[in-house]
ROVOSE-701663 format. One line per 5 residues: number of its first residue (from 1); their letters; for each residue x, y, z of N, C-alpha, C. Coordinates in steps of 0.001 Angstrom, whole numbers, plus 500000, padded with zeros to 6 digits. Each point is the difference from the previous one (the first is absolute). Layout:
BEGIN
NUM = a = X/Y/Z/X/Y/Z/X/Y/Z; ... $
//
This chain:
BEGIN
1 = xxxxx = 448104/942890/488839/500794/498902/499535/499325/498700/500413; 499529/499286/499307/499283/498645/500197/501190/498503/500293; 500092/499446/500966/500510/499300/500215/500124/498362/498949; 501092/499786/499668/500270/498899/498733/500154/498477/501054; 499685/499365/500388/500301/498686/500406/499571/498531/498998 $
6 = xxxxx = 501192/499268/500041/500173/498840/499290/498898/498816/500844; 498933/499544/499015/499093/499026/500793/500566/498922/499973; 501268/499709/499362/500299/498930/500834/500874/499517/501547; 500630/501774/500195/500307/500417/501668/498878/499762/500813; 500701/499444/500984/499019/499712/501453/499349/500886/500757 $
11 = xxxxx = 498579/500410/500224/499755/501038/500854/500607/500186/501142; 499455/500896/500973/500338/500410/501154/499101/499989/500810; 499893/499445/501481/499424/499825/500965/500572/500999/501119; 499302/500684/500783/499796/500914/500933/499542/499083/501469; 501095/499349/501092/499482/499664/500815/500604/500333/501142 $
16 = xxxxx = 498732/499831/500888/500139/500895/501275/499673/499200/500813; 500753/499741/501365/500099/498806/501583/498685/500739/500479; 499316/499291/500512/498765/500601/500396/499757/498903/501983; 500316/499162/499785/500016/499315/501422/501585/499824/500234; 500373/499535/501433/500730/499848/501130/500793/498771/499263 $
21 = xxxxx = 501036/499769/499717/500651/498625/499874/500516/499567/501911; 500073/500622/500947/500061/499511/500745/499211/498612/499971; 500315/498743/500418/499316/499030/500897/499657/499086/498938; 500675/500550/498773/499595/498831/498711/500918/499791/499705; 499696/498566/499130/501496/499013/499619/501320/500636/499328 $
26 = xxxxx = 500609/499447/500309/501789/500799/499605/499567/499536/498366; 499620/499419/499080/499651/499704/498888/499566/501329/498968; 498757/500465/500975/499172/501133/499479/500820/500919/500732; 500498/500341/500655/500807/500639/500797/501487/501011/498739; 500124/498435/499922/501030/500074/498854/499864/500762/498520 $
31 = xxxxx = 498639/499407/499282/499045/500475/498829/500291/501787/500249; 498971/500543/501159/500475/501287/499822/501141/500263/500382; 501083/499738/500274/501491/500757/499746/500481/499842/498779; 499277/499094/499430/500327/499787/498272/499403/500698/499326; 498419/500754/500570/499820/501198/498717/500729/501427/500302 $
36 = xxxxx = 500792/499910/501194/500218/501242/500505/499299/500756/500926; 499074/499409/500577/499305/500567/500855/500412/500021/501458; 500093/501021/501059/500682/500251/500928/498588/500104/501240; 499511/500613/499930/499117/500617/501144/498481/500527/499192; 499299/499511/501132/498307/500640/499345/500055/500836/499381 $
41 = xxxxx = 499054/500108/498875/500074/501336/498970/500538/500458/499327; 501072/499068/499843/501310/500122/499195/499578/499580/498502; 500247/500293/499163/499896/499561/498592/500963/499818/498895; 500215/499423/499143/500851/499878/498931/499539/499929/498878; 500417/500670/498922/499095/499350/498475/501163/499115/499799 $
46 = xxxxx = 499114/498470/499220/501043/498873/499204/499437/499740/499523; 500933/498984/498560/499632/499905/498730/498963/498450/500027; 499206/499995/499694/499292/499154/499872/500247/498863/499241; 500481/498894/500710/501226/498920/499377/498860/498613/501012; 500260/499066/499394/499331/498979/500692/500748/499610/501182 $
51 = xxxxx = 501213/500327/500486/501048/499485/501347/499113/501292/500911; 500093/501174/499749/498826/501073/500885/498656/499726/500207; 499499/499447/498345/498573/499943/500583/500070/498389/501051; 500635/499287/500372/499884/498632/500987/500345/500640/501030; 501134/500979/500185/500418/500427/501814/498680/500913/500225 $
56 = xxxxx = 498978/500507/498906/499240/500704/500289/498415/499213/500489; 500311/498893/499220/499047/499081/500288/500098/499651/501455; 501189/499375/499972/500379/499186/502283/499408/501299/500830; 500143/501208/499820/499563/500673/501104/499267/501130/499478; 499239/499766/499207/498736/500955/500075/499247/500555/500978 $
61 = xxxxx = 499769/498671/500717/499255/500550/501281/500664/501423/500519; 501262/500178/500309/500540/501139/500725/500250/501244/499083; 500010/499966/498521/500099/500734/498896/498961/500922/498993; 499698/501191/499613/499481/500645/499192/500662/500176/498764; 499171/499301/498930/500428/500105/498621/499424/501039/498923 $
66 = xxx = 500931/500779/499062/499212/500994/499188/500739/499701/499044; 499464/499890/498210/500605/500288/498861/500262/501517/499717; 501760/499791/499999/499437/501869/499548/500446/499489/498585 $
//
């Protein structure tokens, strides 16, 4: 069965906490509790919307990004 998706739906992003939010700003702090991210290694897929890709932008540094 080949999968049907509408190109004008938003992809999906696969991201995973990869550094410590300890000891960094309550700002970025904040960013990942907004993608859902809890603890190292943790991951979530989300829809690839421009309000995700900016909280994804503020803290990249601590984040691993994948298109699935």
């Amino acid at each position: 069965m080949s999968e049907h998706r509408d190109p004008s739906a938003p992809g999906r992003l696969r991201v995973t906490l990869r550094r410590s939010t300890i000891g960094r700003l309550a700002a970025h702090k904040a960013c990942v509790t907004g993608l859902g991210l809890r603890r190292i290694g943790h991951s979530r897929v989300l829809l690839d919307t421009p309000e995700i890709r900016g909280m994804i932008r503020r803290v990249a540094y601590l984040l691993e990004l994948e298109e699935v």
